[in-house]
C-alpha positions in Angstrom: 38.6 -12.7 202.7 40.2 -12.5 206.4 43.4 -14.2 206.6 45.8 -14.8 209.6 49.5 -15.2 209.3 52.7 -14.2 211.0 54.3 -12.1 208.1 53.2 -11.0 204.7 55.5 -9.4 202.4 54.0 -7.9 199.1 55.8 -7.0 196.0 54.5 -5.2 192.9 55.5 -6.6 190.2 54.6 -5.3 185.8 51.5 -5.8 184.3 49.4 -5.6 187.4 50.5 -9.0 188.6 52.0 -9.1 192.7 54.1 -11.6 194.2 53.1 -12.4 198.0 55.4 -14.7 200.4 53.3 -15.3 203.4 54.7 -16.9 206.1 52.4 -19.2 209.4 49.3 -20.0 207.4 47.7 -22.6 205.9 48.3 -23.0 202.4 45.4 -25.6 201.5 43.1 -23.3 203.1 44.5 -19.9 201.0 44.5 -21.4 197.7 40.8 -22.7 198.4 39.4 -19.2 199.6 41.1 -17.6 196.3 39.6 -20.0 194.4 36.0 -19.8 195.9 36.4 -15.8 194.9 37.0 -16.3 191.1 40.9 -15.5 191.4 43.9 -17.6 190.8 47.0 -17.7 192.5 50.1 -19.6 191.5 52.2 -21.4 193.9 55.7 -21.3 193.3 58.9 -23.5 194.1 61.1 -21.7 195.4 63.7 -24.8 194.4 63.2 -24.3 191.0 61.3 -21.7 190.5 58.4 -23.5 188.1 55.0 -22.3 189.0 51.5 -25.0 189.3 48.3 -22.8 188.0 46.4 -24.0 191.5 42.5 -23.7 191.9 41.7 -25.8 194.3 44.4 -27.1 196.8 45.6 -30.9 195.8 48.2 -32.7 198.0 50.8 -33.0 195.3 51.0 -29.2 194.7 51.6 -28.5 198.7 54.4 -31.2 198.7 
């Protein structure tokens, strides 16, 4: 997967899991491609810090 952004900041977290804040790229299209690969990525509120399982990108989780 190629993906273009303007800053990606990785950290490692326990248990093999990572937590990735990417900054200038299209959200709908990211959570798509990981999904077409067999992965899952979970999008998280930074308000309030509950996470949505996402597989494919729906407008209510991007709100």
């Amino acid at each position: 997967m190629t993906l273009e952004a303007d800053s990606v900041n990785v950290q490692a977290l326990d248990m093999g899991h990572i937590v990735v804040d990417i900054d200038g790229v299209n959200i709908t299209e990211l959570i798509n491609k990981v999904a077409e690969n067999g992965d899952s990525l979970r999008v998280v509120d930074e308000r309030d810090s509950t996470e949505t399982p996402a597989t494919y990108a729906s407008p209510h989780q991007l709100l």
